[in-house]
LUMVO-600223 format. One line per 4 residues: number of its first residue (from 1); for each residue x, y, z of N, C-alpha, C, CB. Coordinates in steps of 0.05 Angstrom, whole numbers, plus 32768, in hexadecimal, padded with zeros to 4 digits. Each point is the difference from the previous one (the first is absolute). Glycine has a CB too. Layout:
<rs>
NUM) X Y Z X Y Z X Y Z X Y Z ~ ...
</rs>
This chain:
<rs>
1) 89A4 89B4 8526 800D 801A 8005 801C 7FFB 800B 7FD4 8016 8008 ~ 8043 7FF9 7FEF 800F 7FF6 8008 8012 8018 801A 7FFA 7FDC 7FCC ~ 8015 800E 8045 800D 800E 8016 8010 8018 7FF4 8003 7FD4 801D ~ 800B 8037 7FF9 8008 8019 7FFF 8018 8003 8017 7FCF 800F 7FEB
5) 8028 7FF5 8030 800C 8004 8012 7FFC 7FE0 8015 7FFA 803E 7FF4 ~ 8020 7FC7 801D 7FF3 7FEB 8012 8010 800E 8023 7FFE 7FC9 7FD0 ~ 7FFA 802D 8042 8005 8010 801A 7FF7 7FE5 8012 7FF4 803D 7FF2 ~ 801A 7FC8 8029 7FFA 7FEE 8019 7FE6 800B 8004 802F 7FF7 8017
9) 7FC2 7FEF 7FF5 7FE7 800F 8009 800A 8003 801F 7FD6 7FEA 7FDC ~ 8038 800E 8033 8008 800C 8018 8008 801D 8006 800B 7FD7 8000 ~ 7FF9 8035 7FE3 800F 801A 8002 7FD9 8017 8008 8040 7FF1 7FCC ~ 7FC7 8026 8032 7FF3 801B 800E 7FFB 8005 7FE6 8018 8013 802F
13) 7FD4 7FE5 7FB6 8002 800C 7FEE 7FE5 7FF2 7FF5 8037 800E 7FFC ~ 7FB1 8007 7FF8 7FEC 7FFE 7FFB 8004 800C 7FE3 7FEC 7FFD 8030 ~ 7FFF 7FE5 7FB7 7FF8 8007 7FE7 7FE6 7FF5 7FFB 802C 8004 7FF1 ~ 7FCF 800C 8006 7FE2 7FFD 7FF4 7FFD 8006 7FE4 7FEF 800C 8029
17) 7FFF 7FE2 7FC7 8001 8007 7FE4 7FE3 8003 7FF8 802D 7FE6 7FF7 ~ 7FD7 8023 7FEF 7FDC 8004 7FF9 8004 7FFD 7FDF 7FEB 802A 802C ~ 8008 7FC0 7FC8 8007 7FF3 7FE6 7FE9 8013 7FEF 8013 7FC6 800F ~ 8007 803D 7FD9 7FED 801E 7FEE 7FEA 7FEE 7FF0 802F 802B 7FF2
21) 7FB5 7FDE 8001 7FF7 8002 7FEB 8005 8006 7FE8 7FF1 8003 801B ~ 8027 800B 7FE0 8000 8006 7FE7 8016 7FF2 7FEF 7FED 8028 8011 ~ 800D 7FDA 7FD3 801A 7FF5 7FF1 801E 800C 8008 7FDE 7FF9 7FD9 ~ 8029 801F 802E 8012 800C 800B 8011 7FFD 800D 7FEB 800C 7FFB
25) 800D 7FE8 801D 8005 7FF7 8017 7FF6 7FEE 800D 800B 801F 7FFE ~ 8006 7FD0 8012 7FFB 7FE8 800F 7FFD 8004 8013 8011 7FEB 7FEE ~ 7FFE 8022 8023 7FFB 8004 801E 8008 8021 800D 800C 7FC7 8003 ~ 7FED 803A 8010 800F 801E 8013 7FFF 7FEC 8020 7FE2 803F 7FE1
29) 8031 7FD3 8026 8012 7FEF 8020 8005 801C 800E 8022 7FCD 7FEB ~ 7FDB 8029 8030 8004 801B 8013 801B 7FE5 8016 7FB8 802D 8002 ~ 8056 7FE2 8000 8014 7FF5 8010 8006 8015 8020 8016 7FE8 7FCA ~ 7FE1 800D 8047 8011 801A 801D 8015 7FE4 800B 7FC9 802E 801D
33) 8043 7FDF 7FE5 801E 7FFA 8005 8014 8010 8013 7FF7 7FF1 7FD4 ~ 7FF9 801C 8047 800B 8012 8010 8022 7FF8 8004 7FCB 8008 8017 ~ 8038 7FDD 7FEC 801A 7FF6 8011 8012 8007 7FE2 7FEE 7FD0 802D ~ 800C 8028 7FC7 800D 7FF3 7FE6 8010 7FEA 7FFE 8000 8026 7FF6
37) 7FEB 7FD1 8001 8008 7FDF 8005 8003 7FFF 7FE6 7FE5 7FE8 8028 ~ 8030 7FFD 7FCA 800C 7FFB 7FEF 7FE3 7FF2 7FEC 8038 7FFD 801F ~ 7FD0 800F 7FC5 7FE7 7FEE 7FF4 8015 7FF8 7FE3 7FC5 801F 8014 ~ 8038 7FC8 7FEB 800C 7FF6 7FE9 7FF1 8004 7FE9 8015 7FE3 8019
41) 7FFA 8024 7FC8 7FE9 800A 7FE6 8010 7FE5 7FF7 7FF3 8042 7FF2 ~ 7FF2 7FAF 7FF3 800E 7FEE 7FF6 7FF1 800F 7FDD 8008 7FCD 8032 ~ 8009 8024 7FBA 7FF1 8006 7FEB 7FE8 7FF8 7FF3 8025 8007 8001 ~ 7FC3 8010 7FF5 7FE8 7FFB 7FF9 7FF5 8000 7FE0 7FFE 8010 8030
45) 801C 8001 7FC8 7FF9 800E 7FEA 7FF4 8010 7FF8 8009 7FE9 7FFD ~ 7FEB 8029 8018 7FEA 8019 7FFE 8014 801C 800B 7FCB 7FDC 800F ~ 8023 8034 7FF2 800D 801B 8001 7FEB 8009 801A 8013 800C 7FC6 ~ 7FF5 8003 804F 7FF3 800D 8014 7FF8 8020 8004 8015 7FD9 800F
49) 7FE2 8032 7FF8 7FFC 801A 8009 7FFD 8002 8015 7FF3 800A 7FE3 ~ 8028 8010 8033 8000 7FFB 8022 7FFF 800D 8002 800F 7FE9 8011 ~ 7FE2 8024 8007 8006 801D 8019 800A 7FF0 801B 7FD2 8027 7FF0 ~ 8044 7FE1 800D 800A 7FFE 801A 8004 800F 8018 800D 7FEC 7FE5
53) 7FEB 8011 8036 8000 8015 800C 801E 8004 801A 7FC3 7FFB 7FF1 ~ 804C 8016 8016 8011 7FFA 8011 8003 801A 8011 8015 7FDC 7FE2 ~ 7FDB 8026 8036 8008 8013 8012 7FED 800B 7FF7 802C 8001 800B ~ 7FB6 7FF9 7FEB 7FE9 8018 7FEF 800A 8004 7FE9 7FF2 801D 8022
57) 8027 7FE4 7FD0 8002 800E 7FEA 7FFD 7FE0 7FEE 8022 8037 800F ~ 7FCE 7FD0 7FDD 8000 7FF1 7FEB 800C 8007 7FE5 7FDF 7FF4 8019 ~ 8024 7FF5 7FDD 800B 8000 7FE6 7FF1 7FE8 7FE5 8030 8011 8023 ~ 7FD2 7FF7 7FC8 7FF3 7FE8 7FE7 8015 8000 7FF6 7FD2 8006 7FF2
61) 8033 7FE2 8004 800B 7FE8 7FEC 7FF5 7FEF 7FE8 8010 7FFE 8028 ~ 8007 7FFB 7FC9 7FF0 7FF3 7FEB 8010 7FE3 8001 7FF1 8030 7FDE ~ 8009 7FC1 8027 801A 7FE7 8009 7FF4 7FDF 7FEA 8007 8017 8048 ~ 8011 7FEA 7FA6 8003 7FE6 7FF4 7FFF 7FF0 800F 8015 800B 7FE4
65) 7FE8 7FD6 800F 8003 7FEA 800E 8019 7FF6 7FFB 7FD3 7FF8 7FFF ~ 8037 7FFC 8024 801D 7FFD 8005 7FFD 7FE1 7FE8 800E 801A 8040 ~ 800E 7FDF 7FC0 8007 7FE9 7FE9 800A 7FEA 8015 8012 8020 7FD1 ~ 7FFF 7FEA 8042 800B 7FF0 801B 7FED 8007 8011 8031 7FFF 7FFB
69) 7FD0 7FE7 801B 7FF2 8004 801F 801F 8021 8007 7FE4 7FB0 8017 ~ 8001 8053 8000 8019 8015 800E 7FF3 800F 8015 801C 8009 7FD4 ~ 7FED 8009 803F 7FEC 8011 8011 7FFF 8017 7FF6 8007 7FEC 8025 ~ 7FDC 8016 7FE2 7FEB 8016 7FED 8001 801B 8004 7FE2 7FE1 7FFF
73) 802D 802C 7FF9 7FFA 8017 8006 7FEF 8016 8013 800F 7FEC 7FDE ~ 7FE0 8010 801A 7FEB 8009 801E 8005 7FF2 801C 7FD7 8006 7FDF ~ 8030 7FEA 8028 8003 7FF3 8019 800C 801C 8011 8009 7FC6 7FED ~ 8004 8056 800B 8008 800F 8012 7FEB 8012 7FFC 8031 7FF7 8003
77) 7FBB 8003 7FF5 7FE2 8017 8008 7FF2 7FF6 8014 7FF5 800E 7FD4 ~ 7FFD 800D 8034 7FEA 7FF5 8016 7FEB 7FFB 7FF6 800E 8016 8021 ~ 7FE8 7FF6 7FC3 7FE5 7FF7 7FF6 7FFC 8000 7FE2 7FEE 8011 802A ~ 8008 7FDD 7FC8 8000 7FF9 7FE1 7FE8 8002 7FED 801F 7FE4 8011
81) 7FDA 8022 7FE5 7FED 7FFD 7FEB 8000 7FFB 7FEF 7FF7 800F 800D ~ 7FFE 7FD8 7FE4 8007 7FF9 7FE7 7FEF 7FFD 7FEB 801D 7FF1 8015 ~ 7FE4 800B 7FCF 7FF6 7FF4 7FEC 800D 7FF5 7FF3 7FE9 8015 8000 ~ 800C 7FD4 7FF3 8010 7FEC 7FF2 7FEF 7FFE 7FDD 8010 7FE1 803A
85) 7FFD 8029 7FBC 7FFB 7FFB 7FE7 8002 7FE4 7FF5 800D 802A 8000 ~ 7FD5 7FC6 7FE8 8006 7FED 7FFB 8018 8004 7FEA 7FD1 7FEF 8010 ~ 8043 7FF7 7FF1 8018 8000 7FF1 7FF5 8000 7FE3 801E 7FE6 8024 ~ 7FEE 8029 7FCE 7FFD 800A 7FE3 7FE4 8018 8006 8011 7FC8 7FE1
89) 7FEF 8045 8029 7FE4 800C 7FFD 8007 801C 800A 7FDF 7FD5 8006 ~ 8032 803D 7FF7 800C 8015 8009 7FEF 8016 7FEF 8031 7FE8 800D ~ 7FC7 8029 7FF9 7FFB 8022 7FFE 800E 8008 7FED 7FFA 800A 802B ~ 7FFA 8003 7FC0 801C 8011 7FEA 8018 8012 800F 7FD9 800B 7FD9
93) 801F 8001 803A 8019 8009 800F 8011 7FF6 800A 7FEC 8012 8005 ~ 8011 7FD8 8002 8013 7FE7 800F 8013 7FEE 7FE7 7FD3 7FF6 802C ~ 8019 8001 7FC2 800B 7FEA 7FF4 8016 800D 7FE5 7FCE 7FDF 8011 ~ 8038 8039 7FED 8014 800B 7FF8 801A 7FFC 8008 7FE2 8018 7FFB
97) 801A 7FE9 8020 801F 8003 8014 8003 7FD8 8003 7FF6 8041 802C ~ 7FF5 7FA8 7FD1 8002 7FED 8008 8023 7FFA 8003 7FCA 7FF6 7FED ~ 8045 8010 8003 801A 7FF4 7FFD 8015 800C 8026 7FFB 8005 7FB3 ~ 8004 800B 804C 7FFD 8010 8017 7FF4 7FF6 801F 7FFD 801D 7FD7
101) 7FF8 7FDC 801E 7FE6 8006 8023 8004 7FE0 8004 7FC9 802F 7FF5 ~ 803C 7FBE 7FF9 8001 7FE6 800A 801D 7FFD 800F 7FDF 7FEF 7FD7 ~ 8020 8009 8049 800E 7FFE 8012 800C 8019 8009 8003 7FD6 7FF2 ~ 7FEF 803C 800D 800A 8016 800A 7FEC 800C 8015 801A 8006 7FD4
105) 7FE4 8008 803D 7FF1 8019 800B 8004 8020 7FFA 8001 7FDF 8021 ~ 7FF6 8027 7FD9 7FFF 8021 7FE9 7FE4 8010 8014 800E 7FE8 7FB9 ~ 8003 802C 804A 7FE8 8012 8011 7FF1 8012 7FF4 8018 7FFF 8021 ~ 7FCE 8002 7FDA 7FF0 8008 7FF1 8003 801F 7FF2 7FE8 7FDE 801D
109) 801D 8030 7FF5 800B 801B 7FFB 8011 7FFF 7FEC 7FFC 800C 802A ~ 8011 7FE3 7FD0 8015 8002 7FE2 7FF5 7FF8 7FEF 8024 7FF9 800D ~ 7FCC 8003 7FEE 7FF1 7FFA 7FE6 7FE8 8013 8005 800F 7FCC 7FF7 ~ 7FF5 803F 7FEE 7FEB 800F 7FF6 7FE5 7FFC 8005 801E 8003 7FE3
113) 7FE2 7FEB 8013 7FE3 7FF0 7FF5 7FF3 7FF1 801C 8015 7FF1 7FC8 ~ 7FFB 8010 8054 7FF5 7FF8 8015 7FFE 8014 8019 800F 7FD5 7FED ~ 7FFE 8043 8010 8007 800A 800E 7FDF 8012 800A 803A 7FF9 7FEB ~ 7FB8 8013 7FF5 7FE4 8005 800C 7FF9 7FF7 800E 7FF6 8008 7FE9
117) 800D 7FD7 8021 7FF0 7FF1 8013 7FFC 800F 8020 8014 7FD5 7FE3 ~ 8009 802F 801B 8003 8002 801C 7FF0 8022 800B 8036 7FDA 7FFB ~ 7FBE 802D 7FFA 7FE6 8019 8005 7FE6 7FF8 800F 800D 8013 7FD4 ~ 7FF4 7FDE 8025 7FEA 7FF6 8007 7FFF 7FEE 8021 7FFB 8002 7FC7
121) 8020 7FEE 8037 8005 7FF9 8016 8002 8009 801C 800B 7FF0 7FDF ~ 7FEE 8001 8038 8008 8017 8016 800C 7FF0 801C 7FD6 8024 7FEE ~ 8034 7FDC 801B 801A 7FEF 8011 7FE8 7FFA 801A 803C 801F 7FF3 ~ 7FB0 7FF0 800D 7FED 7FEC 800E 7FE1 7FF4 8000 8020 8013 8013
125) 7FDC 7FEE 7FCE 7FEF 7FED 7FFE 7FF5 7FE7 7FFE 8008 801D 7FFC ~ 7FEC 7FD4 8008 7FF4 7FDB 8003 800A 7FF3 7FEA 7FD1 8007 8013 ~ 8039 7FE5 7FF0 8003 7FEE 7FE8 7FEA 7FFB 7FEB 801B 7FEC 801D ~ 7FCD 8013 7FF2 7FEA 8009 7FEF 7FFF 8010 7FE7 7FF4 7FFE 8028
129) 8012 801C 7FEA 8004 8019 7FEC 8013 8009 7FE1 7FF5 8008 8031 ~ 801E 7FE0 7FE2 8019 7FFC 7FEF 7FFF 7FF7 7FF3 8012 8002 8011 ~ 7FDC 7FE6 7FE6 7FFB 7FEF 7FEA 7FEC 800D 7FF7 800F 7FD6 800E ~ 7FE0 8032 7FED 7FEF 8021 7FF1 8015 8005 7FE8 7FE9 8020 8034
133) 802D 7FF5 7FE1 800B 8017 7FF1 8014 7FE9 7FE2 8005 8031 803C ~ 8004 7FC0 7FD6 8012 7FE8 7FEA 7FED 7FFB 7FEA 801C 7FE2 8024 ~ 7FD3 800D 7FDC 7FEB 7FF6 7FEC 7FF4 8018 7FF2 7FF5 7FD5 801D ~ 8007 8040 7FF4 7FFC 801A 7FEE 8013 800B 7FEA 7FEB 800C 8027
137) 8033 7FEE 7FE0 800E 800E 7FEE 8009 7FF1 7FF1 8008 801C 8016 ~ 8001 7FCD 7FF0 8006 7FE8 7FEE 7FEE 7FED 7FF1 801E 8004 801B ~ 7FCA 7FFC 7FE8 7FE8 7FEF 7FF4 8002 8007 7FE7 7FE1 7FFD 8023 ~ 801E 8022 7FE0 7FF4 8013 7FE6 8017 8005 7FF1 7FDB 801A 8018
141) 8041 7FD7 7FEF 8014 8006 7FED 8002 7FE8 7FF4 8019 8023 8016 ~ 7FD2 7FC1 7FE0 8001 7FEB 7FF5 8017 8000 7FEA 7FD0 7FFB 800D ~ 8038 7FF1 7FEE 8004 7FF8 7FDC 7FE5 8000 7FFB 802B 7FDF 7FF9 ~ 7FD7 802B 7FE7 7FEA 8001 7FF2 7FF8 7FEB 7FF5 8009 8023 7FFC
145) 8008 7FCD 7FFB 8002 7FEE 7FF1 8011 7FE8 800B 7FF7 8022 7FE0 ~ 7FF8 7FD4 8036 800D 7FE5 800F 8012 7FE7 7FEC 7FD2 8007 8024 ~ 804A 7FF5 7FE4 8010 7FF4 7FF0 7FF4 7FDA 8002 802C 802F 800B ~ 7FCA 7FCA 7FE3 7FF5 7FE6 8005 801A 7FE8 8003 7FD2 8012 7FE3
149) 803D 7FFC 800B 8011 7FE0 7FFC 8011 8000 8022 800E 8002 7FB9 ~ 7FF9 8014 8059 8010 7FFF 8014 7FEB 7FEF 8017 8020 8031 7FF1 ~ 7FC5 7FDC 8010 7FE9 7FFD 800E 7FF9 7FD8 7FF9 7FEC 8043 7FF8 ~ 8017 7FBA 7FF6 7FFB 7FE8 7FEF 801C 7FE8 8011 7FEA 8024 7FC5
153) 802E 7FE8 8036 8010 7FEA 800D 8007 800E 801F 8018 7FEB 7FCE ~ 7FDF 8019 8037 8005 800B 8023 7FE5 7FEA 8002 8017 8043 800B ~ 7FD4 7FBA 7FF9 7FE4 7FF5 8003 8012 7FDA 7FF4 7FCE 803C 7FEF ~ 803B 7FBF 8004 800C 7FEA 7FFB 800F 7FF3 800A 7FF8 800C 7FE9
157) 8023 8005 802D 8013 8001 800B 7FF1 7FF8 8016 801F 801E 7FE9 ~ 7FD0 7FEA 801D 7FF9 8008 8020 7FEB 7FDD 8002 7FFC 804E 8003 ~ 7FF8 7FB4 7FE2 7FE6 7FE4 8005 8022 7FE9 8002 7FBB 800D 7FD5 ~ 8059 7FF5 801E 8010 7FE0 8005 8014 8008 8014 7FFD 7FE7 7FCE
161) 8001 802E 8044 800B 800A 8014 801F 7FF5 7FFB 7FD3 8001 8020 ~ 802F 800F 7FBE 801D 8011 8003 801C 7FDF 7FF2 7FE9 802D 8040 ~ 7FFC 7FC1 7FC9 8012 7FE6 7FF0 7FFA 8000 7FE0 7FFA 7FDF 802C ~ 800C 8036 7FCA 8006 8000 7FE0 8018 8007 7FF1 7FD8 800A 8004
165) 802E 7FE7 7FD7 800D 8007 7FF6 7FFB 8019 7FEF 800B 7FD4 800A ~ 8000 803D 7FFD 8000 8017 7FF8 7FF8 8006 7FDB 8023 8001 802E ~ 7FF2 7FEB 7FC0 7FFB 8004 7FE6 7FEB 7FF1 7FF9 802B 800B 7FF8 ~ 7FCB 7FDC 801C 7FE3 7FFB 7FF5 7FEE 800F 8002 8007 7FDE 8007
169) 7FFA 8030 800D 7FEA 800F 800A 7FFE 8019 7FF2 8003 7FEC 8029 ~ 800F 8023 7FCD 8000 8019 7FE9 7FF8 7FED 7FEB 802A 8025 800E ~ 7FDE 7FC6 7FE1 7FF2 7FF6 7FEF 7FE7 7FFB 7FF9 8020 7FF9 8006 ~ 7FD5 7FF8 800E 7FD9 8005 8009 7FF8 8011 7FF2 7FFE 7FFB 802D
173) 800E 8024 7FDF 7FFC 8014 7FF5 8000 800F 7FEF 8005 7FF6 8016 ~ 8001 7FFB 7FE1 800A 8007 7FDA 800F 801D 7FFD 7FCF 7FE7 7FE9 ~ 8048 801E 8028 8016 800E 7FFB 8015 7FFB 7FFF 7FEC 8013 800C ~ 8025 7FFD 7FEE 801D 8001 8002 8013 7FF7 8020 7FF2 8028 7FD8
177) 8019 7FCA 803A 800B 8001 8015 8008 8020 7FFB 800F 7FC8 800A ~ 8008 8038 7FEA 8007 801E 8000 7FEB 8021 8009 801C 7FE0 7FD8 ~ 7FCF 8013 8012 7FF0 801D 8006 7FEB 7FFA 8019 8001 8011 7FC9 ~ 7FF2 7FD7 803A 7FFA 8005 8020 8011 7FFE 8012 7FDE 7FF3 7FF9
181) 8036 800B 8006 8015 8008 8017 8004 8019 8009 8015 7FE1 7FF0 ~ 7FE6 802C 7FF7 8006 801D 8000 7FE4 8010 8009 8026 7FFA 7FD9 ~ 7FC6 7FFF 801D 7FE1 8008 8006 7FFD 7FFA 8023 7FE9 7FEF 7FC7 ~ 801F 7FFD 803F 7FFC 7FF4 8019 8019 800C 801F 7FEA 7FD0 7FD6
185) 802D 803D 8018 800A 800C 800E 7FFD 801E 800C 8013 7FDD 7FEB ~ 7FE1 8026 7FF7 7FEF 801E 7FFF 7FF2 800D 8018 7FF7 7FF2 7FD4 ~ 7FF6 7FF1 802D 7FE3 8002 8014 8003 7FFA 801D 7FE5 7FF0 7FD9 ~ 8033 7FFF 8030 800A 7FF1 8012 801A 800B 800F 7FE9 7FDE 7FE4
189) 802B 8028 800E 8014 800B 8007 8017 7FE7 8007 7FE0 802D 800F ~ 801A 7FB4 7FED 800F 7FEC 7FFC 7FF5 7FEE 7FEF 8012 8008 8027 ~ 8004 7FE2 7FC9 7FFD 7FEA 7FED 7FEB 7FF0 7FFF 8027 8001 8004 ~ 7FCC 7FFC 7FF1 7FEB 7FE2 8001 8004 7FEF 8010 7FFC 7FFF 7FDA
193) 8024 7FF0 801B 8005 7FF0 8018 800C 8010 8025 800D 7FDB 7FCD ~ 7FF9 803A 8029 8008 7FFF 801F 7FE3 8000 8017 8031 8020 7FEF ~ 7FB9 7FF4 7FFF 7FE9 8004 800B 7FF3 7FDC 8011 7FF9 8033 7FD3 ~ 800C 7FB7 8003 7FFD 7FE8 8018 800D 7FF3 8013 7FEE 7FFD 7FE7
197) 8026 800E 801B 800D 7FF6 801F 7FF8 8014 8017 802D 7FEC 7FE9 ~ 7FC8 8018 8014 7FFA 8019 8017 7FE3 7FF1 8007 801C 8039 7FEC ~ 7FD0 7FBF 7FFE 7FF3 7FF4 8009 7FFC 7FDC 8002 7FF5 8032 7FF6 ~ 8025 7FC3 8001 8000 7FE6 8006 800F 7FFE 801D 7FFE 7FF3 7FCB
201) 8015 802A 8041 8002 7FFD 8020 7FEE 8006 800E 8024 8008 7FFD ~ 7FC6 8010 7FFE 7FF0 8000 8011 7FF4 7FE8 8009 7FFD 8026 7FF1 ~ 7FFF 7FCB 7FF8 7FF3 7FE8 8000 800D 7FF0 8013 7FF3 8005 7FD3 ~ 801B 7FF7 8028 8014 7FF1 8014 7FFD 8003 8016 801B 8002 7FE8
205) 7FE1 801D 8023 800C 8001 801A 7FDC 7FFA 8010 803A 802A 7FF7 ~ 7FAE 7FDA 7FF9 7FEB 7FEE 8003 7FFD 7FE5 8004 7FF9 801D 7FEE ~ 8013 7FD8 8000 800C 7FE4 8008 8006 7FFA 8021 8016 8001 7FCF ~ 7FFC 8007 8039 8012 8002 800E 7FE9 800D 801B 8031 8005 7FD8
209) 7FC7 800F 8021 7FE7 7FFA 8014 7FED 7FED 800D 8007 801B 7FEE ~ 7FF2 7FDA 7FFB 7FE4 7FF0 7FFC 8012 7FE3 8005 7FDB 8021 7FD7 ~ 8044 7FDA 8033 8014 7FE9 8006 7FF3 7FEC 7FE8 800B 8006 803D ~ 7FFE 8003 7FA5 7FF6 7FF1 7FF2 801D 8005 7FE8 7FC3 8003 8013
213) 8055 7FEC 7FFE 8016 800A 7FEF 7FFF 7FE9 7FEA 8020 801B 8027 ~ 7FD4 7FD2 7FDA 7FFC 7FEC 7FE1 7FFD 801C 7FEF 7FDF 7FCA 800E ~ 800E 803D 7FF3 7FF3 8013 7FEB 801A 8010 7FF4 7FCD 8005 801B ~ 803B 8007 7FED 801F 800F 7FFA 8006 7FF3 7FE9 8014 800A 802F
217) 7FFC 7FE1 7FD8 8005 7FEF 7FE9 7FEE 7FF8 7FEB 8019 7FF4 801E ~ 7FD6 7FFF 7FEA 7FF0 7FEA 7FEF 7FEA 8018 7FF0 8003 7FCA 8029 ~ 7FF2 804D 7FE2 7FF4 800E 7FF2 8010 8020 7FF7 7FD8 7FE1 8017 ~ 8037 8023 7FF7 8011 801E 7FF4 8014 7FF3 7FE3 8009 801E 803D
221) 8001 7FD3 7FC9 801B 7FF7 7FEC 8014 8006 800D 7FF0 8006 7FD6 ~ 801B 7FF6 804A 8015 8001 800E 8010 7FE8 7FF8 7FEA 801A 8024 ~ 8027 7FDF 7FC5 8009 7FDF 8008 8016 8009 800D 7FF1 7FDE 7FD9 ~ 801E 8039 802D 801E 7FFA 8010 7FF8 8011 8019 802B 7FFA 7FD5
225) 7FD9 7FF5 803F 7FF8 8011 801D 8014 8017 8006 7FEC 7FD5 8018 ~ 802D 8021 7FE4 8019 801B 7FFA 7FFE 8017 7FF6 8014 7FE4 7FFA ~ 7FD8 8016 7FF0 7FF8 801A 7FEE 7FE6 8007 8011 8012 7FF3 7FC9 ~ 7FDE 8003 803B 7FE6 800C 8012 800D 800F 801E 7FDA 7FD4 7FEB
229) 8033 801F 8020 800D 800F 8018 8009 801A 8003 800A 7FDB 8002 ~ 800B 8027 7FDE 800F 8018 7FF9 7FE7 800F 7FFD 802D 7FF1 7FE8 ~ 7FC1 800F 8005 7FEC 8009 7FF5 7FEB 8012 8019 8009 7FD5 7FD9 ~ 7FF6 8013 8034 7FEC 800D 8019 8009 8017 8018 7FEF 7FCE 7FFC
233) 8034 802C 8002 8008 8010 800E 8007 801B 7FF6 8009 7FDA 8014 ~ 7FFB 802A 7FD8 8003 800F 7FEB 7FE6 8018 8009 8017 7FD4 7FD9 ~ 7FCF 801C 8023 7FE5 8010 7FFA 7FFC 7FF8 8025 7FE6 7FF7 7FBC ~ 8018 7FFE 8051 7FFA 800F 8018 8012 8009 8026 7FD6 7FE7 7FDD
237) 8047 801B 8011 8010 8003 8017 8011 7FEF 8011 7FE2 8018 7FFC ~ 8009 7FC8 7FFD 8004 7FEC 8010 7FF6 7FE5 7FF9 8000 8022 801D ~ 8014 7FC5 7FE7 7FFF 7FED 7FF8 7FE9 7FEF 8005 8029 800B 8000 ~ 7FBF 7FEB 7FEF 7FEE 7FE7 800A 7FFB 7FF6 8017 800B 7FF5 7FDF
241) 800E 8003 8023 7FFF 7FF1 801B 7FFD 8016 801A 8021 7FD7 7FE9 ~ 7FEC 803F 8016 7FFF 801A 8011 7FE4 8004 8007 8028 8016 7FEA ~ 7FD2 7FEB 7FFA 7FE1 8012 7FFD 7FEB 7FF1 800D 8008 8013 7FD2 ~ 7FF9 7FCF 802A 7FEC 7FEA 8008 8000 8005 8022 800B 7FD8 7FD3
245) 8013 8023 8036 7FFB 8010 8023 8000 800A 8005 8006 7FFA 800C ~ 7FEC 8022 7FE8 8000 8018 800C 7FDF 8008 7FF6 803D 800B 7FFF ~ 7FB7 7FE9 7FED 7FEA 8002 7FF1 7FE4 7FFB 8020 801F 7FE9 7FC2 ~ 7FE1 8019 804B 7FEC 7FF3 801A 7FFF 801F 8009 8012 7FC4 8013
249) 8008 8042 7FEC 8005 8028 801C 7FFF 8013 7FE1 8036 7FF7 803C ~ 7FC5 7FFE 7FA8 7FF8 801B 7FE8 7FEC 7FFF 7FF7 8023 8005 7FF1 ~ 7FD1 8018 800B 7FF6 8006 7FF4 8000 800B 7FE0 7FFC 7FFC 802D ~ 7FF6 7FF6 7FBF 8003 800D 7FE5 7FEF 8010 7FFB 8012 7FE1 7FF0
253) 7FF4 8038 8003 7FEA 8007 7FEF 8009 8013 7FE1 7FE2 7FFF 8034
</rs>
């Protein structure tokens, strides 16, 4: 599963997650965050669904996945609710706008097709409850017809964690680069390859956890550390070496 946000664990700020059952979705996250403490977003390649709460009044969102590290938007709420959609696996309502909603935050109310949601919602009910009314409205708005070939190299990407050549790997497949590029952008809302750099950094920055920086190299396909540096800082704000001393006082999730 891959990260998302990361935060001091010294800071005043409680998350809890609860990993979905369904093909749909991967996870839902409750964030309180009274102080507002800074939470860094890195890129996942998935799409979210938020209520944010500030002063009681809440609000929903539909929020792409960022492309650069950067600070996350919510860090100025006091309370969050989320779902995380698995990447490529969006709702017919959603995966229309994909071009749109990737790196953006869009408040639900402007879109048509999300705005019913918010009826149902109520600025003070359980996270519990909250994940009900979500999986109620969005379950039942499936694709009908699950796209195999996107589902097919996302599941590929992810088993060689993101260390692949792109035109071999559409080849496998017995397509066109061109037309799964285009199928795969469809479902995703970014490139084949950008998707595997998103997950050959996550990877990385696992590495980098687990103080297993051989692996970087010798198993991602890092051969120029110059380029991995740029790369890492790029996707999470901050340089390797930053991250490694500061990785003891963060938390990922």
């Amino acid at each position: 599963m891959k990260r998302t946000y990361y935060f001091s664990k010294a800071r005043d700020l409680i998350y809890e997650e609860v990993l979905s059952d369904s093909e749909m979705f991967e996870k839902f996250y409750e964030i309180q965050n009274g102080h507002k403490e800074t939470l860094m977003v890195i890129p996942d390649g998935c799409v979210d669904i938020q209520c944010v709460w500030k002063q009681d009044q809440m609000s929903m969102w539909i929020c792409g996945s960022v492309m650069n590290g950067s600070v996350s938007g919510i860090s100025g709420y006091d309370k969050c609710y989320g779902a995380r959609f698995n990447a490529g696996k969006l709702p017919e309502c959603l995966k229309k706008y994909i071009d749109i909603i990737v790196e953006n935050r869009i408040p639900a109310r402007q879109m048509e097709e999300t705005s019913h949601v918010l009826r149902y919602l109520d600025a003070s009910m359980s996270f519990d409850a909250w994940i009900d009314v979500i999986r109620g409205c969005f379950e039942l708005d499936h694709s009908t017809e699950e796209n195999r070939l996107t589902q097919g190299l996302i599941r590929e990407i992810e088993k060689q964690r993101g260390h692949v050549v792109v035109r071999d790997l559409v080849d496998a497949f017995g397509y066109s680069h061109r037309y799964a590029n285009y199928v795969f952008k469809s479902d995703v809302g970014c490139s084949i390859k950008k998707y595997a750099g998103i997950v050959r950094l996550q990877a990385s920055m696992n590495c980098l956890l687990n103080r297993d920086d051989d692996a970087i190299y010798n198993d991602l396909g890092y051969y120029d550390q110059a380029h991995f540096i740029r790369d890492f800082k790029n996707f999470s704000y901050t340089t390797p070496y930053s991250f490694k001393k500061m990785m003891e006082n963060l938390r990922l999730v």
